[in-house]
VEXDO-922308 format. One record per residue: residue in three letters; x negated, y, z negated of N, C-alpha, C in turn. Coordinates in steps of 0.02 Angstrom, whole numbers, padded with zeros to 5 digits, always signed. Layout:
alaXYZXYZXYZ ...
//
This chain:
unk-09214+07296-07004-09164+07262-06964-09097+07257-07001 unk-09106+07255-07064-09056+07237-07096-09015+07313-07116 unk-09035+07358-07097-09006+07424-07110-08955+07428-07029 unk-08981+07412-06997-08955+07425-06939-08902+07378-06912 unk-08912+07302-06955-08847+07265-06936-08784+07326-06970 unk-08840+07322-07034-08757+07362-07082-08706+07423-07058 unk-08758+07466-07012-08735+07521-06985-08680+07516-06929 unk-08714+07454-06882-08669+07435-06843-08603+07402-06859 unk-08616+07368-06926-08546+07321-06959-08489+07359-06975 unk-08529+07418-07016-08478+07464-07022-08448+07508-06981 unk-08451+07493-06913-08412+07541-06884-08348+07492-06850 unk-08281+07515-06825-08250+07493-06816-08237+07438-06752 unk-08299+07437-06714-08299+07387-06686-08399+07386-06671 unk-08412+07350-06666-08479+07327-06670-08516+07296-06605 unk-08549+07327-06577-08574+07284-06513-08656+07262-06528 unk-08654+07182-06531-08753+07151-06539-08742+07113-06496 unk-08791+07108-06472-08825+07036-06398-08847+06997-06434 unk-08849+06977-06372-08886+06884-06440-08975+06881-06469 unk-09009+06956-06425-09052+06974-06467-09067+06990-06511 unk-09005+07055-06536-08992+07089-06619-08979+07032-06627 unk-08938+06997-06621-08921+06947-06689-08993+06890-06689 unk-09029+06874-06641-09074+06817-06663-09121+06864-06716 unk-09135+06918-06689-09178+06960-06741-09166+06964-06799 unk-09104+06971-06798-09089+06982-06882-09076+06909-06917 unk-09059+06856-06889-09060+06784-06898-09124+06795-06931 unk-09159+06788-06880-09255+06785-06907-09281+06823-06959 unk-09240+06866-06977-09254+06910-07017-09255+06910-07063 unk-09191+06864-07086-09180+06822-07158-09169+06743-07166 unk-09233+06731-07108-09235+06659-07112-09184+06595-07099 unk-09148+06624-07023-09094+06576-07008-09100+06545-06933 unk-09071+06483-06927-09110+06474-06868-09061+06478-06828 unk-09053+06515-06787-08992+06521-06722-09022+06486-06643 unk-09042+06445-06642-09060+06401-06557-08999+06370-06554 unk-08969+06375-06560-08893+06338-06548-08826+06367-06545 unk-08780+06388-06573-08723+06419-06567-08749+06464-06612 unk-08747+06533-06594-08758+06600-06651-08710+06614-06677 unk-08640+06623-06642-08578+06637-06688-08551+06601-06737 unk-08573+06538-06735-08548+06473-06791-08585+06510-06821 unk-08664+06472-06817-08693+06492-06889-08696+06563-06908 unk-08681+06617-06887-08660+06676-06922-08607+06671-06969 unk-08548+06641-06940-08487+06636-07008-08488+06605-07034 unk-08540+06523-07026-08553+06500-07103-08607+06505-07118 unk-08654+06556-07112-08685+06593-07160-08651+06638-07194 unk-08628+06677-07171-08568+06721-07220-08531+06682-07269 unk-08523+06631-07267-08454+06597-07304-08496+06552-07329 unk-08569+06543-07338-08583+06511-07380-08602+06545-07440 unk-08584+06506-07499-08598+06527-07577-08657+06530-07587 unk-08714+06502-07568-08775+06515-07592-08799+06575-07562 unk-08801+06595-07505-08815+06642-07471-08774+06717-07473 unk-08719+06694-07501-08670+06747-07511-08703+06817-07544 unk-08750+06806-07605-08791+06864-07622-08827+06902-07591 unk-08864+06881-07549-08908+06910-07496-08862+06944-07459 unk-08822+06913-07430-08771+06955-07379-08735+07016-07419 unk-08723+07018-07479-08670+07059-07505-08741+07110-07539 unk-08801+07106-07524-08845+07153-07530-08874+07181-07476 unk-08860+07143-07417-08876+07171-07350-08822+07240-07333 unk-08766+07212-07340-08695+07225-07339-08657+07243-07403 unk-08693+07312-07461-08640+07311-07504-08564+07330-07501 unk-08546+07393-07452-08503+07415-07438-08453+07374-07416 unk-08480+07328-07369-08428+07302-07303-08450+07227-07309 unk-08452+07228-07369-08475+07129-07359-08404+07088-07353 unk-08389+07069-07268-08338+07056-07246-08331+06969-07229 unk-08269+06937-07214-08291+06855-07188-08233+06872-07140 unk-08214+06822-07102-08166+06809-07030-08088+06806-07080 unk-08059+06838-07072-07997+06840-07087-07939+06797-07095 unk-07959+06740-07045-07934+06659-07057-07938+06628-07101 unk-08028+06647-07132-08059+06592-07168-08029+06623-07253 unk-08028+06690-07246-07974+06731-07291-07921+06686-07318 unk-07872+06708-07264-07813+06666-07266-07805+06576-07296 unk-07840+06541-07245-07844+06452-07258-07888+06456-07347 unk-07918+06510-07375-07951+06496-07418-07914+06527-07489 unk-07887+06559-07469-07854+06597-07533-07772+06583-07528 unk-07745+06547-07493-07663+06550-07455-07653+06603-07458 unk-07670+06632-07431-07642+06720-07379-07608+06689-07333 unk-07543+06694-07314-07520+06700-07249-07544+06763-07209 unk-07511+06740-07135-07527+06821-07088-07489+06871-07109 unk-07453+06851-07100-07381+06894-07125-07408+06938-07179 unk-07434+06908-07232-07460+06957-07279-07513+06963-07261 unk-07563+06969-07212-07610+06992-07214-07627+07067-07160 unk-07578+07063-07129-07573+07109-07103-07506+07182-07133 unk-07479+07154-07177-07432+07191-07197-07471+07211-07258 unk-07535+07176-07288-07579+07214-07331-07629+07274-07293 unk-07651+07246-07237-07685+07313-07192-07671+07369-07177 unk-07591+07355-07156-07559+07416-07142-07553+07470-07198 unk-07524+07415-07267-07542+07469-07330-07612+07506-07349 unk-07650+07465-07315-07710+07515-07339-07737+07453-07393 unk-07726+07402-07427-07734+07371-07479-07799+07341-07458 unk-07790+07301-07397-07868+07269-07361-07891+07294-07308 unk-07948+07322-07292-07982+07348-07253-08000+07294-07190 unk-07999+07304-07133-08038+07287-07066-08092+07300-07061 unk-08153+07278-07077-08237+07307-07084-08246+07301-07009 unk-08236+07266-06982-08281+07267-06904-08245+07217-06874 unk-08264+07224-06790-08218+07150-06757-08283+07142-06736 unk-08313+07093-06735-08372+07057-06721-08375+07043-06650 unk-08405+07058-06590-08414+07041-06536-08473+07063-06510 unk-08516+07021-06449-08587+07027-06441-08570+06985-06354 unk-08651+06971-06324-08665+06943-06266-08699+06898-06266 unk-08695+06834-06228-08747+06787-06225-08794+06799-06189 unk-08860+06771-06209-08915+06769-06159-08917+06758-06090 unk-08857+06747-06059-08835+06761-05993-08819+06831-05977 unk-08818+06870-06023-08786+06941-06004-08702+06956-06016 unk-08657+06904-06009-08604+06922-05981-08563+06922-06068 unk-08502+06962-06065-08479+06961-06134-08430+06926-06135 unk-08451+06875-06182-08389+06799-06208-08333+06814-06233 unk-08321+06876-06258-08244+06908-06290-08233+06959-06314 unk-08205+07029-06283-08181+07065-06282-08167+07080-06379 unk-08155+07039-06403-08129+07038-06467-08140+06981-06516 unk-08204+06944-06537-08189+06892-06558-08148+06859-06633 unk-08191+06915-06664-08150+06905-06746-08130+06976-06778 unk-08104+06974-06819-08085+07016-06866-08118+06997-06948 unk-08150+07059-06976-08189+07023-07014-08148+07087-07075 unk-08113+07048-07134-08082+07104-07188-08138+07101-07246 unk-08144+07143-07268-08179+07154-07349-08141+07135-07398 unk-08191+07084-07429-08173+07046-07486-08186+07042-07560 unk-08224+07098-07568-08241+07114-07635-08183+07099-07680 unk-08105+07138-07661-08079+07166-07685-08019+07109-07684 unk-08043+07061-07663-07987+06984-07665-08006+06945-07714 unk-07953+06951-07762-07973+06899-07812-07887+06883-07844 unk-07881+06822-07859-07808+06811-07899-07775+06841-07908 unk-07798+06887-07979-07773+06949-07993-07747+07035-07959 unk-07793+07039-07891-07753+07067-07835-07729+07081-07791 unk-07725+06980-07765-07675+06963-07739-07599+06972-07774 unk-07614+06942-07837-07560+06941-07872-07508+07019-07851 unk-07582+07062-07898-07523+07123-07880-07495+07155-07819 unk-07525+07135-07769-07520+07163-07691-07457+07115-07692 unk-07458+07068-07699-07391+07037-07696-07332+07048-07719 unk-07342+07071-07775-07272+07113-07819-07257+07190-07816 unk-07320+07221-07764-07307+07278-07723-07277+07277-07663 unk-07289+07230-07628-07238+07221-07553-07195+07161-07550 unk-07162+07141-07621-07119+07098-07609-07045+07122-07594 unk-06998+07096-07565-06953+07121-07542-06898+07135-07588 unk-06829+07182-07585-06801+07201-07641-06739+07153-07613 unk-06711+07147-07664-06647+07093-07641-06609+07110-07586 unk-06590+07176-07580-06562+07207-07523-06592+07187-07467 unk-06662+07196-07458-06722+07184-07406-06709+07091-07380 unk-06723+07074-07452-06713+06983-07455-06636+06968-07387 unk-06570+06999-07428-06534+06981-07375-06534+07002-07321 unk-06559+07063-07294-06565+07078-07239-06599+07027-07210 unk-06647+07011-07223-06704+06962-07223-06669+06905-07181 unk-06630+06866-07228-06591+06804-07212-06544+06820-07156 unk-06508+06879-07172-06450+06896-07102-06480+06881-07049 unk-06529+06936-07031-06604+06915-06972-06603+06844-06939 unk-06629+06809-07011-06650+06755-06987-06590+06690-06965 unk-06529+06733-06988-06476+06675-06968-06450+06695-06921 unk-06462+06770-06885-06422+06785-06816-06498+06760-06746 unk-06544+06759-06793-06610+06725-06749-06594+06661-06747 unk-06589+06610-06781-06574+06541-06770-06489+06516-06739 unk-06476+06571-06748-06395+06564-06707-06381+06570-06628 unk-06462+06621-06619-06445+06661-06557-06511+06609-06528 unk-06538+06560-06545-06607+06528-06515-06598+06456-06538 unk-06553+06425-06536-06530+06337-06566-06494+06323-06523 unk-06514+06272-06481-06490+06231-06420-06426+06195-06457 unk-06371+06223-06438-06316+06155-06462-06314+06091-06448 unk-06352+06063-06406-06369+05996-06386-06422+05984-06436 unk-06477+05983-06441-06549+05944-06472-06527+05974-06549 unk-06511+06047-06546-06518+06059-06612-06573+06090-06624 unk-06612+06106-06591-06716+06135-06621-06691+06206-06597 unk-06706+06236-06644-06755+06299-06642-06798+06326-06589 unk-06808+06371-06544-06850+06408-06492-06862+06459-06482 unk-06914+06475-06483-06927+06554-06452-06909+06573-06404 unk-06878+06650-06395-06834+06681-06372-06888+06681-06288 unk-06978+06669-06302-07011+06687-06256-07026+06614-06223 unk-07049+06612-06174-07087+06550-06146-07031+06512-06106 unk-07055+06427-06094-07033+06400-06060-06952+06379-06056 unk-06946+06349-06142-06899+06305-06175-06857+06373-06207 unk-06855+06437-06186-06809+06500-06221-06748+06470-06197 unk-06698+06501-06245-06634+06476-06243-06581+06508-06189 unk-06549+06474-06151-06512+06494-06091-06433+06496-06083 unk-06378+06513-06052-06315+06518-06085-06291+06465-06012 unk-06267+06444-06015-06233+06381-05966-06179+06352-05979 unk-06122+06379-05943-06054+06372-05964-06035+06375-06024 unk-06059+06433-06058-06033+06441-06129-06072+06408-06192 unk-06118+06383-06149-06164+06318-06210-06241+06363-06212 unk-06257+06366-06261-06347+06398-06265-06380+06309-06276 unk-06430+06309-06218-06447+06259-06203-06525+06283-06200 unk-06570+06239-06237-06646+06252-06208-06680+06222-06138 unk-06711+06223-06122-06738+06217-06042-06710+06147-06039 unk-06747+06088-06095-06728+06013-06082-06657+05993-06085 unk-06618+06022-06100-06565+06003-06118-06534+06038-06044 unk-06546+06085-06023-06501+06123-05974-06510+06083-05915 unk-06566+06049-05895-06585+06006-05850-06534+05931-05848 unk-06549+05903-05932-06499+05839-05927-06426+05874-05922 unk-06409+05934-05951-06329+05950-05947-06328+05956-05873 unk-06349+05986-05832-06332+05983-05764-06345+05942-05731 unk-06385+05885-05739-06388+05797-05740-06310+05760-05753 unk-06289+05777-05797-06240+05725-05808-06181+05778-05771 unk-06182+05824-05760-06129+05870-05723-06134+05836-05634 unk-06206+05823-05603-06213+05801-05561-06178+05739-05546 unk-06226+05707-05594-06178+05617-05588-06124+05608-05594 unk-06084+05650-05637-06025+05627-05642-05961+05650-05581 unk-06014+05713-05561-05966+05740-05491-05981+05682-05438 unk-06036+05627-05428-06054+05617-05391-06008+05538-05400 unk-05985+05503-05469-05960+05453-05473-05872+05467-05447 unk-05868+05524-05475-05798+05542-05468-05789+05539-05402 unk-05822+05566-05348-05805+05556-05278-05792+05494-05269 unk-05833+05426-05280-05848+05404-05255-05777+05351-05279 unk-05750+05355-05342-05689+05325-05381-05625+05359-05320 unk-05625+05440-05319-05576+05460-05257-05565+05430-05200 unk-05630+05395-05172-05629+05387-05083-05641+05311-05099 unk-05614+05263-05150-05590+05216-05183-05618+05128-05102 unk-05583+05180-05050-05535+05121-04985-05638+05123-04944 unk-05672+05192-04950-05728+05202-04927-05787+05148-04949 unk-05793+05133-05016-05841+05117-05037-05824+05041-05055 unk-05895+04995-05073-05879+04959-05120-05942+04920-05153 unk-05951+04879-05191-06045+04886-05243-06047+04814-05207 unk-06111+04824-05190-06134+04751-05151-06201+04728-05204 unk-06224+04658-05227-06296+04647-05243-06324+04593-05235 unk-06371+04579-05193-06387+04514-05191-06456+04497-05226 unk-06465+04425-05232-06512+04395-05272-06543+04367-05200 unk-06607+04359-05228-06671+04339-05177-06709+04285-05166 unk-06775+04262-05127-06806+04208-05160-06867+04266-05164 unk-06861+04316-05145-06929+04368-05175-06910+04436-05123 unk-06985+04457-05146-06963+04535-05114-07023+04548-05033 unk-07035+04500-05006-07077+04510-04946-07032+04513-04906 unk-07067+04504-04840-07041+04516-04775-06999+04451-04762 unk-07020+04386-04780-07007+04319-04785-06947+04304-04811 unk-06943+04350-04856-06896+04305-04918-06824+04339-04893 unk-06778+04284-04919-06713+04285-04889-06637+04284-04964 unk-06587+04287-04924-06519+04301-04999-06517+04233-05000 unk-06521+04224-05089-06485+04163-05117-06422+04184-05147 unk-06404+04238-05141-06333+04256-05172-06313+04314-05175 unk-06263+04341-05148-06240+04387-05140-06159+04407-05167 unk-06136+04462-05190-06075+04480-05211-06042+04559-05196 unk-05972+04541-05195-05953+04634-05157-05873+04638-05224 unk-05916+04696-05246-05851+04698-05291-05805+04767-05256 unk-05726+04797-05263-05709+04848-05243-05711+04880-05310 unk-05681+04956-05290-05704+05017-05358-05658+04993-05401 unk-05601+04943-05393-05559+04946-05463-05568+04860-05478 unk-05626+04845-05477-05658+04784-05498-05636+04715-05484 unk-05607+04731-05427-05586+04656-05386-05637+04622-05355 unk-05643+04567-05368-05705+04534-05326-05678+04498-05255 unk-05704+04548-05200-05687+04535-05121-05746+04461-05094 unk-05804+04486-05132-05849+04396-05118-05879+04384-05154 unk-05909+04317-05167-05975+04323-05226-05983+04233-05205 unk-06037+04207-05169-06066+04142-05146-06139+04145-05176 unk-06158+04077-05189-06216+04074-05206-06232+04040-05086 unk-06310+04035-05081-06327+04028-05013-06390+03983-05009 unk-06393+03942-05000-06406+03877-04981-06489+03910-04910 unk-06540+03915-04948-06598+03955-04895-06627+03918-04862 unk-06673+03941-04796-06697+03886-04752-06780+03890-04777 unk-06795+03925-04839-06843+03927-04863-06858+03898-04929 unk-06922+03899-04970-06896+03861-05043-06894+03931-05077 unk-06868+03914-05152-06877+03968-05198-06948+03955-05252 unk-06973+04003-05259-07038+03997-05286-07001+03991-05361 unk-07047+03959-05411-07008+03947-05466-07047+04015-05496 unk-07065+04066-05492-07064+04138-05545-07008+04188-05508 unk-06986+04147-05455-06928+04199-05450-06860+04157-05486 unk-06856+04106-05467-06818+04063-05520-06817+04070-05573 unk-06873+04117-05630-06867+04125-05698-06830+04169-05712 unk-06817+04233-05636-06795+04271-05660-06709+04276-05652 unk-06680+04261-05612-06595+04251-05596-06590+04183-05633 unk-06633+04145-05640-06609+04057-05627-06599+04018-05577 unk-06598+04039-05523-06564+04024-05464-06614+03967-05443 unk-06611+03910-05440-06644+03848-05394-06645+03817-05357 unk-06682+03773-05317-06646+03736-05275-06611+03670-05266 unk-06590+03665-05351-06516+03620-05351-06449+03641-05384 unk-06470+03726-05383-06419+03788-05398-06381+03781-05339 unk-06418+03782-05270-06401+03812-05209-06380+03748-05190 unk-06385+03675-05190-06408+03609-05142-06340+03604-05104 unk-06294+03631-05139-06227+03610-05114-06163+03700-05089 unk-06234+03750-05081-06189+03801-05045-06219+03814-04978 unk-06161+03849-04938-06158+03875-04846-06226+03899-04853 unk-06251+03900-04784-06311+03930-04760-06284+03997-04765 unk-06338+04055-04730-06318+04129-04745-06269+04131-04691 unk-06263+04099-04608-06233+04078-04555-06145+04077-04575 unk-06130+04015-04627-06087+03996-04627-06050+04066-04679 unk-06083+04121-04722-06038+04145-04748-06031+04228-04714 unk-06077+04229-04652-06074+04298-04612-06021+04332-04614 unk-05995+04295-04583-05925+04340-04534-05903+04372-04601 unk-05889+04306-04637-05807+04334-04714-05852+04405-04735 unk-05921+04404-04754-05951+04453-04770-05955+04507-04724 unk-05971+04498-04664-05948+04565-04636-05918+04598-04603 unk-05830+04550-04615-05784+04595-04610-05766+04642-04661 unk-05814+04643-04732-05804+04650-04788-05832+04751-04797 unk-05893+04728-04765-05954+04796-04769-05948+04819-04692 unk-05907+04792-04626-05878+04852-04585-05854+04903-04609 unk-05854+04974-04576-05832+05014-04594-05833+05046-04655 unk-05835+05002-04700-05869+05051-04762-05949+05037-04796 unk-05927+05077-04841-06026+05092-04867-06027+05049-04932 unk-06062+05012-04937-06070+04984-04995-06132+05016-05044 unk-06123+05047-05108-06158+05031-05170-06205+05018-05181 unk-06278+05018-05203-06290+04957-05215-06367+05010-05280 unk-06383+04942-05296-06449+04972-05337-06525+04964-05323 unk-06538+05024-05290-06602+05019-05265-06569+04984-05157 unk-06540+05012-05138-06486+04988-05071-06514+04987-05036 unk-06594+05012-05015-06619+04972-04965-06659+04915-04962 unk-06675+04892-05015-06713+04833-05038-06619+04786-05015 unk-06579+04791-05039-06537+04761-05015-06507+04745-04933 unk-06513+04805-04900-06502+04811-04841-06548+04786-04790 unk-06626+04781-04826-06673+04758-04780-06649+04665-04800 unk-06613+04643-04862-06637+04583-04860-06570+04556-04819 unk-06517+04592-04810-06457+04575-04750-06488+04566-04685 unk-06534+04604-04680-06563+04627-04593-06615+04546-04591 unk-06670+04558-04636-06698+04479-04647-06651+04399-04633 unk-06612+04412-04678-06593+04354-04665-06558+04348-04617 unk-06507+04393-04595-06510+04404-04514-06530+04355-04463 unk-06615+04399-04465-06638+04386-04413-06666+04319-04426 unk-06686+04268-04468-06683+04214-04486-06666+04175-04442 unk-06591+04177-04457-06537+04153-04421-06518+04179-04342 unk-06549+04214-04314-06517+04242-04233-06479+04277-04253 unk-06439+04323-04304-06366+04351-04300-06383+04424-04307 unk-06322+04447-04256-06316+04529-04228-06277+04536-04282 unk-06293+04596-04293-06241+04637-04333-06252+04709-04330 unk-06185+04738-04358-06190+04829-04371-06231+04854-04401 unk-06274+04916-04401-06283+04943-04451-06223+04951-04508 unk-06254+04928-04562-06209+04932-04626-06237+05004-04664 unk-06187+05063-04677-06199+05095-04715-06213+05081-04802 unk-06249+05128-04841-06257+05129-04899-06272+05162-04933 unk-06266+05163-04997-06289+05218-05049-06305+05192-05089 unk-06369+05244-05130-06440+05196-05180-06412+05220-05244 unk-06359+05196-05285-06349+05228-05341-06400+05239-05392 unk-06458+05224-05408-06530+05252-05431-06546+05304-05399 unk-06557+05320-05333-06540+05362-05314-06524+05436-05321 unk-06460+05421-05310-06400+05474-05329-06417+05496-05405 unk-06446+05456-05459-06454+05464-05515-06518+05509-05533 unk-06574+05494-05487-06624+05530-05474-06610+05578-05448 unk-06564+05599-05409-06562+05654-05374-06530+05710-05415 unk-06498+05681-05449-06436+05725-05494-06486+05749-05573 unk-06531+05719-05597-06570+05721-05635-06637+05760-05623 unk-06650+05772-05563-06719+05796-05517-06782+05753-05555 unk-06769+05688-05551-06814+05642-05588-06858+05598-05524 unk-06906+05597-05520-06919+05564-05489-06956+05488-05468 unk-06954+05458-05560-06945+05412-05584-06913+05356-05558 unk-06920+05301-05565-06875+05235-05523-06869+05205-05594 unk-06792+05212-05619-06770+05180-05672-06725+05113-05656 unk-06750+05068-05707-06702+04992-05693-06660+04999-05703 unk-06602+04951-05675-06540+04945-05679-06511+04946-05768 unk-06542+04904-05808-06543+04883-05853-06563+04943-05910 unk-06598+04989-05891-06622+05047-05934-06578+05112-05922 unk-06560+05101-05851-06492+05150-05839-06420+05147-05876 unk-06405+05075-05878-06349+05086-05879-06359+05061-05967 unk-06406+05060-05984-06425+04999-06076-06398+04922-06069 unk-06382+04898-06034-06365+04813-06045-06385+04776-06002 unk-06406+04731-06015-06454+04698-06027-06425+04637-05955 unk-06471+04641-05896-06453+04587-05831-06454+04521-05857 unk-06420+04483-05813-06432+04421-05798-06462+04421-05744 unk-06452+04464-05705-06497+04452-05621-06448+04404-05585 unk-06395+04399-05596-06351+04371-05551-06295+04418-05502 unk-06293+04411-05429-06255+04451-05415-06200+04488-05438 unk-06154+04471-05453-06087+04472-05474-06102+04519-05552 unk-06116+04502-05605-06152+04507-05653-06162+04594-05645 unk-06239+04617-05607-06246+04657-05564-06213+04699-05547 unk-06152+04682-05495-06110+04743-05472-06074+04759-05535 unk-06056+04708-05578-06012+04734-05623-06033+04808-05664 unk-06104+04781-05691-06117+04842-05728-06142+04906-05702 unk-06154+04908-05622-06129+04952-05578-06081+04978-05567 unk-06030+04953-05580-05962+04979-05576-05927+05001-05646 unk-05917+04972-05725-05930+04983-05763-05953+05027-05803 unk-06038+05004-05795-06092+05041-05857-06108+05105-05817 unk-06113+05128-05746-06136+05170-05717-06077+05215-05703 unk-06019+05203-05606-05999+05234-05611-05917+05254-05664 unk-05911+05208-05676-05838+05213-05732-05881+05278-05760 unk-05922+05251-05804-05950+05269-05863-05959+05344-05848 unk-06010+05358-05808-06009+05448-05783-05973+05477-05767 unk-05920+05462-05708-05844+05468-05685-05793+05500-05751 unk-05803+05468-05805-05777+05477-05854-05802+05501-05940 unk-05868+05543-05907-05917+05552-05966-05867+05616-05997 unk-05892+05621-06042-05862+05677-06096-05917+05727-06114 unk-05902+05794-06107-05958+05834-06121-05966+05857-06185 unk-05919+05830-06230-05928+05837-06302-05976+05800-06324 unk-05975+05747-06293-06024+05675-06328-06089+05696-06289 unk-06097+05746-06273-06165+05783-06260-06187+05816-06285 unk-06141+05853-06343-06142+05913-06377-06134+05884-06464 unk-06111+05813-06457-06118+05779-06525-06047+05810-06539 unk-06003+05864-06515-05938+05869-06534-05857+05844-06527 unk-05866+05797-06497-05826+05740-06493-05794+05699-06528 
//
């Protein structure tokens, strides 16, 4: 049996089922009921056993080419640029069938002969294909028109020219996949703030505070700022409901905050002569718009549809995120949860801020 593994080892590619190999397992006393290809390569790669094998196998007494490498620091690089010289031999690529019949890999290992690896000729294989200084700078030129032509000017990393994250040219900028996404993110938003700064008389940031977020719950305060940060209203509102005190932890808002402001009744009208005709702002704008319509209807009172726009939203949209980010994580500072408060850094931290982003300070060249 053992003549016939050898015959087969040595040829350039080797085909055994999982019968040759249990046979020859058995043959020299190994027990394969479990994974046969493990314990084949660490039987090979074990030291005690190593004799037997390299007498089964004098010619071609070979191990997995990895275990080569991780065991001796061979890189690939040199290990295949020693093959090609002829220096290390390819004894066999090891592949077989399971007791199902069907074949598990086309190719599984590569198995090199190792007689002929030892310190000493590594050493010299190494000072046979080391590079000549000429070679060396070529070497480096290479590698600096490779990292020139594959380095995202945004992140800065390194990428292969292949796959997902390969480097892409976008208005003059080599951008990797993540970066080309946020660059045309903040190209979005900021076209999208800039409109909205132009049509100035159109718009304006509305936000109100709550006693919660059900069907029930009604505005304890509301505020309308315009785009060049004039405040058109901002009332605290006096509810025909109580405020639960965990929504109170979060604005502050109580009910001896409110004891002495207008019902929602008494501040209608001023408010919506305010949001006729134009669109108000807002963050997260239909949670806002439903709690206008609520308290509303509370009270008996008709009103227009009020237009609006969800600046989270617009931010999601421009980002292709489909994430629901807080006010507070959008813009970095930190709420009070008070109306007024609110629109500001809507107006401000959001659209000022994008309206007027700089694409250097994207690029760190600024």
């Amino acid at each position: 049996m053992e003549n016939i593994f050898l015959e087969r080892f040595k040829e350039k590619y080797i085909f055994l089922d999982f019968k040759d190999i249990t046979e020859y397992f058995e043959s020299i006393g190994l027990d394969v009921k479990s994974d046969c290809k493990k314990k084949l390569f660490d039987y090979v790669n074990t030291d005690e056993k190593a004799a037997h094998v390299m007498k089964a196998m004098p010619k071609a007494f070979g191990v997995m080419a990895s275990y080569v490498e991780d065991t001796l620091g061979i890189t690939t690089n040199e290990r295949n640029k020693w093959t090609k010289k002829g220096f290390l031999t390819v004894v066999g690529t090891f592949e077989f069938k399971s007791h199902y019949g069907k074949m598990i890999n086309a190719r599984l290992y590569d198995f090199v002969e190792v007689s002929l690896l030892t310190p000493e000729t590594i050493a010299v294989w190494r000072d046979k294909t080391k590079a000549t200084p000429k070679q060396l700078e070529a070497i480096n030129r290479a590698k600096e028109a490779y990292a020139l032509k594959n380095t995202c000017d945004s992140c800065g990393n390194l990428y292969s020219p292949i796959g997902k994250n390969a480097i892409s040219v976008v208005d003059g900028y080599k951008l990797c996949w993540s970066c080309q996404k946020r660059y045309r993110g903040y190209g979005n938003i900021k076209n999208v703030c800039e409109k909205w700064l132009q049509h100035k008389d159109l718009y304006v940031i509305l936000d109100t505070e709550t006693t919660g977020l059900g069907p029930d719950a009604e505005i304890l305060e509301v505020a309308v700022l315009d785009l060049d940060g004039n405040v058109l209203f901002d009332s605290l509102v006096k509810p025909k409901g109580i405020i639960p005190e965990h929504v109170s932890n979060i604005h502050g808002i109580t009910a001896d905050t409110v004891i002495d402001a207008p019902t929602f009744a008494e501040i209608f009208l001023d408010l919506d002569a305010i949001l006729n005709n134009r669109c108000f702002l807002a963050y997260n704008s239909d949670f806002d718009a439903r709690m206008i319509d609520q308290t509303c209807s509370l009270y008996g009172i008709d009103h227009s549809i009020y237009h609006h726009v969800c600046v989270a939203d617009a931010y999601k949209d421009s980002f292709s995120n489909k994430r629901y980010i807080k006010l507070e994580n959008f813009s970095k500072t930190v709420q009070s949860h008070r109306a007024l408060d609110d629109c500001k850094i809507i107006l401000n931290d959001i659209i000022n801020h994008y309206a007027n982003f700089d694409i250097n300070t994207f690029f760190n060249r600024g």
